[in-house]
N, C-alpha and C positions, 0 to 999 in steps of 0.2 A: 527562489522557492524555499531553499532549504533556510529562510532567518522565517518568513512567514511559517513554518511549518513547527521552529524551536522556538515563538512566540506560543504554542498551545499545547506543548511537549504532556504535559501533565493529562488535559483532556484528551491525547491520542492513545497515551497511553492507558488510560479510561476504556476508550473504545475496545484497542487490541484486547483485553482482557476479558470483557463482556464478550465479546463474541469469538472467543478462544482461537485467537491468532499467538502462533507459535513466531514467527518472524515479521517485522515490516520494516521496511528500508524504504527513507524517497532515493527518489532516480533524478537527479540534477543533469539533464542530458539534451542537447541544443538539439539532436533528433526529432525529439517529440513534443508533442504541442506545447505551446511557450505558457499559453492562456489558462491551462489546467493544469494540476497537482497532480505528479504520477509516483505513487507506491509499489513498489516490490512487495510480493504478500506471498505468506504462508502460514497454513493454519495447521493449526493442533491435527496430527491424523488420527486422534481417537473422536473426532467427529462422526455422531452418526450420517450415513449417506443422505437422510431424511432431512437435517440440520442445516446442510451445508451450503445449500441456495440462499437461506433463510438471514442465515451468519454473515455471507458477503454481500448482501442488498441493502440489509441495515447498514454494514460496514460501512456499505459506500455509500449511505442517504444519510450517515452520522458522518461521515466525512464533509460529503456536499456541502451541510450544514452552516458544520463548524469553519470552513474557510469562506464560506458561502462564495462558493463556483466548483465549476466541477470536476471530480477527482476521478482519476482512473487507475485502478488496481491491477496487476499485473503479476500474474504467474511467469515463474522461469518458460513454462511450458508454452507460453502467451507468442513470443518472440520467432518470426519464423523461417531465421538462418541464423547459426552461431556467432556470424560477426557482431548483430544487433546488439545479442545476448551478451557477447562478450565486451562491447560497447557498454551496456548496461550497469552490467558487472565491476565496471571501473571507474564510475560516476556513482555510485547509489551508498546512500550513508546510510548505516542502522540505526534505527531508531528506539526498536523493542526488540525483547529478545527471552524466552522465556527456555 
């Protein structure tokens, strides 16, 4: 996942920007679905609360797109017991970084 994903490096980083992502890292991790692209995401927190659905829907229908298949975004927050996380944590490459 992680050579398909630095094959489009320049349009991700396109995306992250437009819709004010402060962090995104893929997650290269045999856990989770083989078949889909999984991001690590953090967005800018001076988003307004109103923005913020808006920002990760597109995010991830501009994702979908561009790999065309589907991508799934993932908060720290997402994970839910600290092995995963920490699992995570030690698999996932940054990618942008603001």
């Amino acid at each position: 996942m992680v050579i398909e994903v630095a094959k489009h490096i320049d349009q991700v980083k396109e995306l992250c920007a437009k819709h004010k992502v402060k962090e995104l890292s893929v997650i290269d991790n045999n856990s989770l679905r083989q078949d889909q692209i999984h991001f690590l995401i953090r967005f800018n927190p001076d988003i307004p609360t109103v923005h913020y659905a808006d920002n990760y829907c597109q995010l991830q229908d501009g994702f979908n797109t561009l790999f065309g298949k589907e991508v799934t975004l993932w908060f720290e927050k997402s994970f839910p017991d600290l092995q995963q996380l920490e699992e995570v944590q030690k698999s996932k490459r940054l990618l942008f970084e603001i």
